[in-house]
C-alpha positions as CSV (number, residue, x, y, z in Angstrom):
1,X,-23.7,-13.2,24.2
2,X,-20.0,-11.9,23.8
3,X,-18.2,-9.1,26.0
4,X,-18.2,-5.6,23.8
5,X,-14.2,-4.6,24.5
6,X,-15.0,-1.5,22.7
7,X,-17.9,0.0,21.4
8,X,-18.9,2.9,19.3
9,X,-22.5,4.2,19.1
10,X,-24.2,6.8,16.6
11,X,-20.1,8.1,15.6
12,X,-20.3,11.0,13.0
13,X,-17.8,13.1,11.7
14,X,-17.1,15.9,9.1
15,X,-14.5,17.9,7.2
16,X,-15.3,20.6,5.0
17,X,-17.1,19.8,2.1
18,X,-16.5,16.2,3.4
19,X,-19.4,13.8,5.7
20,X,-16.7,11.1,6.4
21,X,-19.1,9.2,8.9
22,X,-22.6,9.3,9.2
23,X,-23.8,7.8,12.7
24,X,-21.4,4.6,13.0
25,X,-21.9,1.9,15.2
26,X,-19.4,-0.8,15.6
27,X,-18.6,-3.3,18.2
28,X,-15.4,-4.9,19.4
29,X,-16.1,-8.1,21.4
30,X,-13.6,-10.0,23.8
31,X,-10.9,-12.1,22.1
32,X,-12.5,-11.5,18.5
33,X,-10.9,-10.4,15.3
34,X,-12.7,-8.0,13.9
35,X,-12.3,-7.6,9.9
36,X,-12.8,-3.7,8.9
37,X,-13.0,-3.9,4.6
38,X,-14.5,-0.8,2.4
39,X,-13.3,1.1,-0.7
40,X,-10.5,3.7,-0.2
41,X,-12.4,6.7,1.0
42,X,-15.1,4.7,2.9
43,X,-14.3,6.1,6.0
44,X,-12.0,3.4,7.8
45,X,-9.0,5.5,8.2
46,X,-11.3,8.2,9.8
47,X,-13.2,5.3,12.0
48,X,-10.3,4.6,13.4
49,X,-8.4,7.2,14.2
50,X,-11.7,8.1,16.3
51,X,-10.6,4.7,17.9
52,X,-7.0,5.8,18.6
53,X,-7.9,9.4,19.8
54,X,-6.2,11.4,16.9
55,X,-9.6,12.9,16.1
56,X,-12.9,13.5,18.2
57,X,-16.4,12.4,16.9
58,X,-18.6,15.4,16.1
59,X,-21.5,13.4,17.5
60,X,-21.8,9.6,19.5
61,X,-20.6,7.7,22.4
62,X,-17.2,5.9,22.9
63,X,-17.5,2.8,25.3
64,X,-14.4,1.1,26.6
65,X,-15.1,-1.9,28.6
66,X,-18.6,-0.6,29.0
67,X,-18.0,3.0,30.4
68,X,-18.2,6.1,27.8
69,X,-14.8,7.7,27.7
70,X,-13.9,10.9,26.1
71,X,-9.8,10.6,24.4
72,X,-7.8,13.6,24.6
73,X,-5.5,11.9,22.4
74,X,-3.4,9.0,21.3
75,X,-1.2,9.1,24.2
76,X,-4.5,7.9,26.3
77,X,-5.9,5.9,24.0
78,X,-2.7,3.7,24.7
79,X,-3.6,4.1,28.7
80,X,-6.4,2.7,28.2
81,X,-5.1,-0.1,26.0
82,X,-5.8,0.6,22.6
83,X,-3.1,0.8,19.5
84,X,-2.5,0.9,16.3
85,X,0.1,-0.3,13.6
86,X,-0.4,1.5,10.6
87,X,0.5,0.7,7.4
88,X,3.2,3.0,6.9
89,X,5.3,2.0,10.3
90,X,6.1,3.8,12.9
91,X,9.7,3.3,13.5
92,X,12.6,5.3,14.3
93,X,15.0,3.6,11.8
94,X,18.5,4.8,13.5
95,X,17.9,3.3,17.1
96,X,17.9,0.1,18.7
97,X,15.4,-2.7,18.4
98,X,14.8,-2.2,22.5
99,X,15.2,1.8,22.0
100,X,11.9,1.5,19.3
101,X,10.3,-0.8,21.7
102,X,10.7,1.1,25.1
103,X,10.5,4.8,23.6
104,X,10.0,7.6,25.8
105,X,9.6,4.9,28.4
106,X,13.5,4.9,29.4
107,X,12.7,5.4,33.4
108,X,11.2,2.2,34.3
109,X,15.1,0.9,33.2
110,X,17.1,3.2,35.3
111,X,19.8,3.0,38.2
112,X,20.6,6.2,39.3
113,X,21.6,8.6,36.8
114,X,21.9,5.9,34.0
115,X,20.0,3.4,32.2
116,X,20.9,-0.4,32.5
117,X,20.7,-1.0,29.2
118,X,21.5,-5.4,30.2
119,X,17.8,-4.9,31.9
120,X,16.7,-2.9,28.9
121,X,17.7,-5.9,26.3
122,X,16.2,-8.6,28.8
123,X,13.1,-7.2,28.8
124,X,13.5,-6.6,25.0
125,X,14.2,-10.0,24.7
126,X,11.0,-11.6,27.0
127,X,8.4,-9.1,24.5
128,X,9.7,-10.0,21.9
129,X,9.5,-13.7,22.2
130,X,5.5,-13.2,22.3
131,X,5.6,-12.0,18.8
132,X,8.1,-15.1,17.6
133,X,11.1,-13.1,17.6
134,X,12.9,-14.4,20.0
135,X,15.7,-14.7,18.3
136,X,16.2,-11.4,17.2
137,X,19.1,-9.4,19.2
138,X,17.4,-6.1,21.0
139,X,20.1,-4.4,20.2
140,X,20.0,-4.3,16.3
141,X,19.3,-0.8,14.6
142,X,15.7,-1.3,12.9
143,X,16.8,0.9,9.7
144,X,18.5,-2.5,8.6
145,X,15.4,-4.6,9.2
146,X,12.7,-6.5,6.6
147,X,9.3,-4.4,6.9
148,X,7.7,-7.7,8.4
149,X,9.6,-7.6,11.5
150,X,9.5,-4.1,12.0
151,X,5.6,-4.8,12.0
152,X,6.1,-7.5,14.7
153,X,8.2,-5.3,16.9
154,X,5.1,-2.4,16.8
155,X,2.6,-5.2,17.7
156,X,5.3,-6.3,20.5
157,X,5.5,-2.5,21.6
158,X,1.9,-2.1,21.9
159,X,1.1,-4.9,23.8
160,X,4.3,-4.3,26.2
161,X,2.7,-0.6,27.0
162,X,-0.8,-2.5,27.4
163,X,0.6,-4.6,30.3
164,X,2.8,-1.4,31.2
165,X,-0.9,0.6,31.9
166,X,-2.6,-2.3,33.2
167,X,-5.0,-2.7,30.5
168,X,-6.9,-5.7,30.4
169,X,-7.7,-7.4,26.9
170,X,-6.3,-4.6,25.0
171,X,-7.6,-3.5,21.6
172,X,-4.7,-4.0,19.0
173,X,-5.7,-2.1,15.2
174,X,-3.7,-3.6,12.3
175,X,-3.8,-1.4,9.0
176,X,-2.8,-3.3,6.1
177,X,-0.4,-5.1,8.1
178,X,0.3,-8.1,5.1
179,X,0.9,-5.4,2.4
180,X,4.5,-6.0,2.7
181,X,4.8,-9.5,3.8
182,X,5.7,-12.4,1.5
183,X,3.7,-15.3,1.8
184,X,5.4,-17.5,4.8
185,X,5.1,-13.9,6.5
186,X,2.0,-13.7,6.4
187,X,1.0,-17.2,7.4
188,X,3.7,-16.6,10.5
189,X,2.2,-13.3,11.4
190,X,-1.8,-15.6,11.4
191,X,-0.5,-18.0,13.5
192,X,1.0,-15.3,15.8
193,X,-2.7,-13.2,15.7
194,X,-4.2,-16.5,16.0
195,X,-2.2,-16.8,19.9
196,X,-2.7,-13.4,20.5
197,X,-6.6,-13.1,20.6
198,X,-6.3,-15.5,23.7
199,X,-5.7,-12.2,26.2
200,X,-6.3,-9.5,22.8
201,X,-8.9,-8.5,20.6
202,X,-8.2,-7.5,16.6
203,X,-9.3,-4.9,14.5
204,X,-8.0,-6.2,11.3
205,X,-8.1,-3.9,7.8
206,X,-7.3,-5.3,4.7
207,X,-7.8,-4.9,1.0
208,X,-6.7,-8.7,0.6
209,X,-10.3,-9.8,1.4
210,X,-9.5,-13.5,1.4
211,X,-7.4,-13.1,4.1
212,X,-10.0,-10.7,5.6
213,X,-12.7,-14.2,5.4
214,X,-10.2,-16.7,6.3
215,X,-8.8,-14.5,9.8
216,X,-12.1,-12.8,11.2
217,X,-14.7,-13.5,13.8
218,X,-16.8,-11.1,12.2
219,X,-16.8,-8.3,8.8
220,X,-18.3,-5.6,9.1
221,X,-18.3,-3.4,6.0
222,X,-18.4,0.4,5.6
223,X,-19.4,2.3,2.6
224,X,-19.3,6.1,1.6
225,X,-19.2,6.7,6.1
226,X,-21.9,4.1,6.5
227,X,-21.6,0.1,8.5
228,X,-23.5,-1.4,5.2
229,X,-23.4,-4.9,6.8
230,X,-22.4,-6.8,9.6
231,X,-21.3,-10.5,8.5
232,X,-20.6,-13.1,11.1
233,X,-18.0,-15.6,10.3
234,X,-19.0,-18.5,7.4
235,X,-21.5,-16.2,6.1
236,X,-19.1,-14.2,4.1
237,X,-17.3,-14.5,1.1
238,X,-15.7,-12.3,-1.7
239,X,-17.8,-11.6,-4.0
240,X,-20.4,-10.7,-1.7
241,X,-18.4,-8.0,-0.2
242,X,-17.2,-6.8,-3.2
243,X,-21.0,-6.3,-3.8
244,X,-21.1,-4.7,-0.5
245,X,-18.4,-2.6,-0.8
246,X,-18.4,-1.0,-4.3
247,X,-22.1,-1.2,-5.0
248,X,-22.9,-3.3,-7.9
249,X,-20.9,-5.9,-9.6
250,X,-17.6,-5.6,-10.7
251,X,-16.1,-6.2,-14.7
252,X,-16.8,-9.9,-14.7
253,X,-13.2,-10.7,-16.4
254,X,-11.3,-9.3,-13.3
255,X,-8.4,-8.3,-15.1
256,X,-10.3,-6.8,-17.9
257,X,-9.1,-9.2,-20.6
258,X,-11.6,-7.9,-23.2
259,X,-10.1,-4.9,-23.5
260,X,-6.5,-5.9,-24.1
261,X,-5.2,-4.4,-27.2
262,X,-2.0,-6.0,-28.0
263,X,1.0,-4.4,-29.3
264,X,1.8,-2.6,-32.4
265,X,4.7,-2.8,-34.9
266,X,6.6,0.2,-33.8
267,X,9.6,-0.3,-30.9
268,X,9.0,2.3,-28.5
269,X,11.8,0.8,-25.7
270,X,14.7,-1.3,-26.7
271,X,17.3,-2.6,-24.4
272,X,20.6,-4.8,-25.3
273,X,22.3,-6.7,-22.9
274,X,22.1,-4.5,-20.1
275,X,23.7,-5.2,-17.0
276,X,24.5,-3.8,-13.0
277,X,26.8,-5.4,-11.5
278,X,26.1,-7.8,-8.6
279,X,22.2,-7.3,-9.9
280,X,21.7,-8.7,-13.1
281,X,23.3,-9.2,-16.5
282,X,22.4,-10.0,-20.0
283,X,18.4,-8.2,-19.9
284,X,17.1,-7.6,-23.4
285,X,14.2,-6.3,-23.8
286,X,12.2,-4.7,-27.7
287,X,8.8,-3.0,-26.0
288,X,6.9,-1.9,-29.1
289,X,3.9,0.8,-28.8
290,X,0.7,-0.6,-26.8
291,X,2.2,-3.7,-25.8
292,X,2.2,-4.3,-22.2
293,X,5.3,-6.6,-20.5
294,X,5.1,-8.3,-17.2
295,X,8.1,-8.7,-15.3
296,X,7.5,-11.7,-13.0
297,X,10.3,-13.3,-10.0
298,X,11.1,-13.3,-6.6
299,X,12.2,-10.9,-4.6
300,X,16.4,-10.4,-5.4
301,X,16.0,-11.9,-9.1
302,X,16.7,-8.5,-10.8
303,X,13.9,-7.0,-12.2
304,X,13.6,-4.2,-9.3
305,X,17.1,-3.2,-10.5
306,X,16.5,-3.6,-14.6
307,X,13.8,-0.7,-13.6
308,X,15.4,0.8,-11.6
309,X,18.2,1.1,-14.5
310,X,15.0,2.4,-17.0
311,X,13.7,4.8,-14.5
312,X,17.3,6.6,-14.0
313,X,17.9,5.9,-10.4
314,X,20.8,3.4,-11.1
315,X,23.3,3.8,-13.7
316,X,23.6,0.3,-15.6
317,X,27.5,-1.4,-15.6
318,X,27.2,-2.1,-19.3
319,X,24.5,-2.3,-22.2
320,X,22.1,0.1,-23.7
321,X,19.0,1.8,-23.7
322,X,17.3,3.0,-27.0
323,X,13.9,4.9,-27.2
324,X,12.9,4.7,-30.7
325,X,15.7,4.3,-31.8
326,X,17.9,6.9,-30.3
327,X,20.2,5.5,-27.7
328,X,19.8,7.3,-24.8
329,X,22.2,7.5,-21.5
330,X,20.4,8.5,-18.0
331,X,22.3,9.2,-14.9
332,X,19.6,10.7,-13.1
333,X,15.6,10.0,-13.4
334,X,15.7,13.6,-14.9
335,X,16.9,12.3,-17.9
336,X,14.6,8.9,-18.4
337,X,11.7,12.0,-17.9
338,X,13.0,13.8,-20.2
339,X,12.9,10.4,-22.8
340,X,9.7,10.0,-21.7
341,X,10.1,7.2,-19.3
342,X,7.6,7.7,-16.2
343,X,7.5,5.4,-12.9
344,X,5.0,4.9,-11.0
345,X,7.1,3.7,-7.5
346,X,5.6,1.2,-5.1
347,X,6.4,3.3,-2.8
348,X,3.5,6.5,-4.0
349,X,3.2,8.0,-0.9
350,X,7.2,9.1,-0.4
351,X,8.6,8.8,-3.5
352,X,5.6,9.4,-6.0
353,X,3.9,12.5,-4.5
354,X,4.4,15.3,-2.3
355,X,1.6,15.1,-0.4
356,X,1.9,18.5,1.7
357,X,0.7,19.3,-1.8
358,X,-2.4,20.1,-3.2
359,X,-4.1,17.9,-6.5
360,X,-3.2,20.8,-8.7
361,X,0.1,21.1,-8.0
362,X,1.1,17.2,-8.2
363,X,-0.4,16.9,-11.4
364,X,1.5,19.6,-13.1
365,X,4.5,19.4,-11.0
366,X,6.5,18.1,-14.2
367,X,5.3,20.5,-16.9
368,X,5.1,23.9,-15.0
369,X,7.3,25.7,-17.7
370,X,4.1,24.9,-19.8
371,X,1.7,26.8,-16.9
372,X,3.3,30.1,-18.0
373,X,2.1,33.2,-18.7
374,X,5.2,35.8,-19.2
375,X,7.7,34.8,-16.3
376,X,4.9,34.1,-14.0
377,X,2.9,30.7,-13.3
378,X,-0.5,30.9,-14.5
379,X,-3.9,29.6,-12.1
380,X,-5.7,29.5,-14.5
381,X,-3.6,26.9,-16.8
382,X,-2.6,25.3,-13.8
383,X,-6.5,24.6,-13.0
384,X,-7.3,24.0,-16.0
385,X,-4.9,21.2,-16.5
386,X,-5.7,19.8,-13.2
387,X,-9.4,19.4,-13.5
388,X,-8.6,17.8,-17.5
389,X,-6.7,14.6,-15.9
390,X,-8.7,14.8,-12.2
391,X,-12.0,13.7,-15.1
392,X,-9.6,11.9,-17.3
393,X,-8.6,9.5,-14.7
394,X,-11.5,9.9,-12.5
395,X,-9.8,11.2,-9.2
396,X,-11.9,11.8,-6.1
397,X,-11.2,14.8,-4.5
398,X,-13.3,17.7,-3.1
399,X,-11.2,20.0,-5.1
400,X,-8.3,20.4,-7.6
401,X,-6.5,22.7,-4.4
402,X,-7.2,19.7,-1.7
403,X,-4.3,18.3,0.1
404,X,-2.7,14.8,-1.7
405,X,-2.2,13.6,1.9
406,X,-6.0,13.6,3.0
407,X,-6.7,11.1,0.0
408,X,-7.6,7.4,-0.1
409,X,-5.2,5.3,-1.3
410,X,-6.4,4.5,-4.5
411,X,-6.6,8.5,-5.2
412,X,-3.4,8.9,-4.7
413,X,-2.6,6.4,-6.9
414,X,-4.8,8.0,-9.9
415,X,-2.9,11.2,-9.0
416,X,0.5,9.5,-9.7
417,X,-0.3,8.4,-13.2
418,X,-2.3,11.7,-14.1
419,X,1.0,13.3,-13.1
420,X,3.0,11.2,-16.2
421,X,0.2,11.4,-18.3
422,X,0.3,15.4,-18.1
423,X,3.8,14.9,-19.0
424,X,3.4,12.9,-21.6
425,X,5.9,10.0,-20.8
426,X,5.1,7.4,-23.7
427,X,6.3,4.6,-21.9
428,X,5.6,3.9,-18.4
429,X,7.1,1.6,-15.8
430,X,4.4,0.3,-13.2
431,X,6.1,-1.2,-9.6
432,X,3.2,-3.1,-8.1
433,X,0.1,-0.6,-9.4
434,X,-2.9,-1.7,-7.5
435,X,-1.0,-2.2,-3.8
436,X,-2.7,-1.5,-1.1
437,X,-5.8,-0.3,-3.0
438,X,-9.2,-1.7,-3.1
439,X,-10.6,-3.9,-5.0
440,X,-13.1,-1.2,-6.5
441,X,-10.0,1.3,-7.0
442,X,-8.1,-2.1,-8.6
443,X,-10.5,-2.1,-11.1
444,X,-10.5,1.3,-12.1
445,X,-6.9,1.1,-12.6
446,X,-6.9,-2.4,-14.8
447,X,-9.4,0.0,-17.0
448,X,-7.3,3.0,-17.3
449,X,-4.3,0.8,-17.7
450,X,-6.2,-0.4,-20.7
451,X,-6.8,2.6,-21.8
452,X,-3.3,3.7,-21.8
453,X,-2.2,0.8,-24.2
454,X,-4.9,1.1,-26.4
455,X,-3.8,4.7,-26.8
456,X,-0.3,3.3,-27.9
457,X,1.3,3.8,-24.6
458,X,4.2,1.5,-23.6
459,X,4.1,-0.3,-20.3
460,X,6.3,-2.7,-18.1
461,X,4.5,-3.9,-14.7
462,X,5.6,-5.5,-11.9
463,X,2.6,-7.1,-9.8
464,X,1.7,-8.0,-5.8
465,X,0.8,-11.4,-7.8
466,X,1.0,-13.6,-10.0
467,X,-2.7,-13.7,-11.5
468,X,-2.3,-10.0,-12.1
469,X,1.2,-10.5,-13.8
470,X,-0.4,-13.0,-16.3
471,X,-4.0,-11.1,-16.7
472,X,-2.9,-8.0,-17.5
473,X,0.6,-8.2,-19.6
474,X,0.5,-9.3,-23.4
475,X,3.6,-11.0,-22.4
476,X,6.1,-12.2,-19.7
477,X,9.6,-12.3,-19.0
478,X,10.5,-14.8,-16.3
479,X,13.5,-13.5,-14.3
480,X,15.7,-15.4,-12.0
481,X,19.1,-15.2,-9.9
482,X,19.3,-12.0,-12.1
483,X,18.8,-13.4,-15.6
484,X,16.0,-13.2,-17.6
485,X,15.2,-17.6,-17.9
486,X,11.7,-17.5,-20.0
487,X,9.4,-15.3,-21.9
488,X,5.8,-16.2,-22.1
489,X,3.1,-14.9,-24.2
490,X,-0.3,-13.9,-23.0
491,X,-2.2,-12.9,-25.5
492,X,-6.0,-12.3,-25.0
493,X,-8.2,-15.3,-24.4
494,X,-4.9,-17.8,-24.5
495,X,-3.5,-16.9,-21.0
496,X,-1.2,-19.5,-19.1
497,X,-2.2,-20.4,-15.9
498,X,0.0,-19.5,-13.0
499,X,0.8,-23.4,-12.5
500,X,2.6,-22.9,-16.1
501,X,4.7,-20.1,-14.6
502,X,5.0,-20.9,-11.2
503,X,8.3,-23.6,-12.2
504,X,10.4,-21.2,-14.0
505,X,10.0,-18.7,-11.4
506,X,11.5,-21.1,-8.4
């Protein structure tokens, strides 16, 4: 029988209008990774930041290495040797590599007045070598760093303050921590996990559920507040925890192919021959009404920048941009809005919503001088505008007036595109739609992206992968070293494999 690091028994807790758990149990054994899945709004975030001490259970029991403990906060959850990365960082991007690791932890480096800051970067130096960074100088600034190794250096943080507070087998909680990484990341940061359970145990939470079955001990599952299932390792796989997590079975053509429309005769976007300089050159594009466009590379080819150029944040060296036929000039994403052109940013949280926000206000945030009534905004049109596109694109929230911030994931993501669709931007430019969502939200989204192209909307979509590239674009342009090198149809029921991409790509 394994060692319970960490246990939780009977945990419930409640928000207005909101049961967010409902009598959890959930055990962390010794050196175990423990895989956390569930829906946006299932009640992980919640579950653990009961873990971490940010919020006290209403009812239950909190065992750390067997005795019940009662957290006042974060600051003694890390005592006690339990941490958390979350998805969104925790970094102070203008200090040091050994400042972000050794925070408000200066003293133990002092002589006299000062602090040695050789000692500082030795010290720097031994942590970080436990998270395979040891080549990284301690004294970079992190602002300039890849999200991966920013990651690292919070996992080499917490376990430095474990070992600073004498915690024994501390609890390390991972959130989404391979949202960011490119593939050799990923398998780097696996192998690192994979040393670190020796003296560590894992709570790892993931929407990427095959890396969920191929890294965990043991899944457990939580649905609407609820541990639906317990699944020890080798008796879990995907589709059963898609079951598990959503409820029934999900479209069984995953990018819902059945549904794809194609294109119409009429050029909503053309672009000729447009260019930033040091970026990309040459990108032509005709994106007629309905039609959906992939556009597929790695990281640095050029298509971040080409949208970048449609969306208004970056003024293009040469070329032009024509939207139905009108040649149109933008030097600021005010002007591609006011073309029409919407983007939906990877980045939803900080650049697509203000989340100190409420529903309401998000969604009509572009077309206020419609919500009028004399010189005054109106409630009233304001709510009723809200609760047309919270039904149209089936957003869960208690109400139209609740906070954008307290929403899952996926929410947040349905309030980005309602907020274009009340604006009525005919052509929209979709940076990686479905990241960090689950898979029920994923689905959900494929539909209404459907929907949208059916309904003559104009879309260009970068994806986290490949598969989602091909199954959901009409067509494909293959861009590389900052030229677009291949287009290739998809058309419904005549997809290409990603083997027949795959070579143009590298």
């Amino acid at each position: 029988m394994s060692e319970a690091i960490l246990e939780l028994r009977g945990i419930s807790k409640s928000f207005p209008g909101v049961a967010a758990l409902k009598s959890v149990d959930l055990r962390v054994d010794r050196n175990e990774i423990l895989g956390l899945v569930g829906e946006n709004g299932a009640g992980k975030s919640t579950l653990m930041k009961v873990v971490i001490g940010f919020y006290r259970a209403d009812e239950g029991k909190y065992l750390l290495r067997g005795e019940e403990v009662a957290l006042g906060g974060p600051d003694d959850a890390i005592r006690a040797g339990v941490g958390m990365v979350f998805q969104e960082g925790c970094m102070v991007p203008n200090l040091s590599v050994m400042d972000n690791l050794f925070l408000a932890n200066e003293r133990g480096f002092a002589r006299g007045p000062l602090i040695d800051r050789k000692r500082m970067a030795e010290a720097a130096r031994a942590q970080l070598e436990e998270v395979g960074l040891g080549s990284l100088d301690p004294r970079t600034s992190v602002g300039g760093l890849p999200a991966s190794r920013k990651q690292m250096i919070e996992i080499a943080r917490l376990l430095w303050l474990s070992k600073l507070y004498g915690s024994e087998n501390p609890v390390l909680i991972l959130d989404e921590p391979t949202t960011v990484l490119q593939e050799s990341e990923t398998e780097m940061l696996f192998r690192i996990l994979g040393e670190l359970k020796k003296r560590a145990s894992i709570i790892f939470i993931s929407h990427r559920l095959e890396e969920v079955v191929s890294l965990s001990d043991r899944i457990v599952v939580l649905k609407d507040g609820v541990v639906v299932s317990d699944l020890e390792r080798g008796k879990a796989d995907v589709p059963s925890i898609e079951r598990l997590m959503v409820g029934h079975e999900l479209a069984a053509e995953h990018y819902r192919e059945t549904m794809q429309a194609g294109p119409r005769g009429v050029v909503a976007l053309s672009v000729r021959d447009l260019s930033l300089s040091g970026k990309f050159e040459g990108f032509s594009l005709d994106l007629r009404e309905g039609e959906i466009v992939g556009l597929v590379g790695l990281l640095g080819s050029g298509k971040e920048d080409v949208c970048r150029c449609l969306g208004g944040s970056e003024a293009p060296s040469s070329g032009s941009i024509s939207i139905r036929g009108r040649v149109s000039r933008f030097s600021s994403p005010k002007d591609a809005i006011a073309a029409g052109i919407g983007v939906i940013p990877i980045d939803r949280r900080n650049e697509g919503l203000a989340t100190s926000l409420d529903v309401a206000s998000n969604i009509n945030l572009l077309v206020l001088s419609r919500m009028r009534r004399g010189p005054f905004l109106s409630p009233a049109l304001e709510r009723k505008s809200a609760l047309k596109w919270i039904s149209e694109c089936m957003i869960k929230t208690p109400s139209p007036q609740t906070a954008c911030a307290t929403l899952s994931g996926g929410n947040q993501q349905k309030v980005v595109i309602a907020k274009w669709l009340a604006a009525e931007a005919g052509i929209l430019v979709l940076d990686h739609p479905t990241r960090g969502i689950d898979v029920g939200a994923k689905d959900e989204i494929y539909r209404r992206i459907r929907e949208l192209s059916a309904a003559g909307l104009s879309i260009i979509v970068m994806c986290d992968t490949l598969e989602e590239d091909i199954g959901l674009s009409d067509r494909i342009l293959v861009m590389k070293d900052g030229r677009t090198v291949r287009e290739i149809p998809c058309p419904r029921g005549g997809k290409p494999t990603p083997l027949d991409v795959i070579g143009y790509v590298v």
